[in-house]
C-alpha positions in Angstrom: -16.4 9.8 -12.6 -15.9 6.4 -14.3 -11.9 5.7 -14.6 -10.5 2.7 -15.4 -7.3 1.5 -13.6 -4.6 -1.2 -14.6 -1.6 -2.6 -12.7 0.9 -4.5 -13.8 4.6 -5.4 -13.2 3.6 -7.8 -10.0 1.6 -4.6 -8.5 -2.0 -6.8 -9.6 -0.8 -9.2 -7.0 -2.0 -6.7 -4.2 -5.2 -6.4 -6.0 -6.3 -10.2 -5.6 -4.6 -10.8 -9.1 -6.8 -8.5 -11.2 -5.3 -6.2 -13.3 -8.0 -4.2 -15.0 -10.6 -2.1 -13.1 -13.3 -0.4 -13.9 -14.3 2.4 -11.3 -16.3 5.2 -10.3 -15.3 7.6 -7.8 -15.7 11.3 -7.2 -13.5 14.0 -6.3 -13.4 14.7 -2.2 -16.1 17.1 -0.7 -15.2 20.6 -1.4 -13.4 20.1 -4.5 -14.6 20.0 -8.0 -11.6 18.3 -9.5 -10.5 14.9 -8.9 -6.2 14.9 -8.5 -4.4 11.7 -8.7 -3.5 12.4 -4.8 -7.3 12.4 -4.6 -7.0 9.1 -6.5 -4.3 7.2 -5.1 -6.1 7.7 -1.2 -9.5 5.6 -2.9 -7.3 3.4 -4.4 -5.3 2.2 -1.6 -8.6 2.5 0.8 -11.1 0.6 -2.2 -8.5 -1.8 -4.4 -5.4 -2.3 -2.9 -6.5 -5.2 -0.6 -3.1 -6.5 1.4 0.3 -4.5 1.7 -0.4 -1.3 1.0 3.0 0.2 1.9 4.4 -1.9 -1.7 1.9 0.5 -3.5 2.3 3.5 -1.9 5.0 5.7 0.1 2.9 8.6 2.2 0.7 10.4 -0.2 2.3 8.8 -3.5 3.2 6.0 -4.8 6.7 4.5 -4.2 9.4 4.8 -5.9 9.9 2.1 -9.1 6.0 2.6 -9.6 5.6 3.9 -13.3 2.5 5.8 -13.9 1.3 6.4 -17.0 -2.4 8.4 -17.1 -4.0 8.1 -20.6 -0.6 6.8 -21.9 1.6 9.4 -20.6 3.8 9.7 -17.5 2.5 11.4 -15.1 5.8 13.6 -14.3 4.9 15.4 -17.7 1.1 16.4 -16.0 2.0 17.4 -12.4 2.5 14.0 -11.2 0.2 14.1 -7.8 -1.7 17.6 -9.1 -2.6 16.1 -12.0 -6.3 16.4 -12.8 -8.4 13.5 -14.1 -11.6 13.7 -16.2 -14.2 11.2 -17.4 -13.3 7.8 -18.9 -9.6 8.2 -18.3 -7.1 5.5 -17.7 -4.5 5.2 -15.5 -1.4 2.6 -15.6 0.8 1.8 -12.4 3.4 -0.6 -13.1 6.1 -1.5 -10.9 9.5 -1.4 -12.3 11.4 -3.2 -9.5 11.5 -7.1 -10.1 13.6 -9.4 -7.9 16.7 -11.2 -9.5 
C-alpha cells in the first residue's frame, strides 16, 4: 500500500531531516487492514532513524504529536484503530517547541 508520510514541527529531525516520504508497506500477516498502530511500529522500525522514544510513547505516539491522516485528526477516526487505504497521507507534527 503506497502512503505518503510527513513530519514536521522538529519531528523531520529524527528522520535525517526529511520531511516528506513516500512509502509502501502492507498490513501485518493475518490482517487485511493496515491500522495506524500497524503503521506507527514500521515507522519507527523503517524511518525514524535516532531517538525513537521523541516519536513514540509505547504503542502510540507521544503526547504533543498532532496527527492528522488525509487532513483530519486522527481522534475523529479512532486514533490508533484507524484504518488506512491506498495513497493516503499522514501528518505528524510535534506541537511542543522549546522556549
Amino acid at each position: 500500500m503506497q502512503l505518503t508520510l510527513e513530519f514536521g514541527g522538529g519531528l523531520e529531525l529524527l528522520c535525517d531531516s526529511v520531511k516528506s516520504h513516500n512509502i509502501n508497506v502492507d498490513p501485518q500477516d493475518g490482517e487485511e487492514q493496515l491500522t495506524m498502530k500497524n503503521l506507527l511500529s514500521w515507522v519507527r522500525a523503517n524511518v525514524i532513524k535516532e531517538r525513537p522514544e521523541m516519536f513514540m510513547k509505547g504503542d502510540s505516539v507521544r503526547p504533543g504529536v498532532l496527527v492528522l491522516v488525509n487532513d483530519t485528526d486522527w481522534e475523529l477516526s479512532g486514533q490508533l484503530e484507524t484504518v488506512l487505504e491506498e495513497k493516503d497521507s499522514v501528518v505528524f507534527i510535534s506541537t511542543l517547541h522549546g522556549g
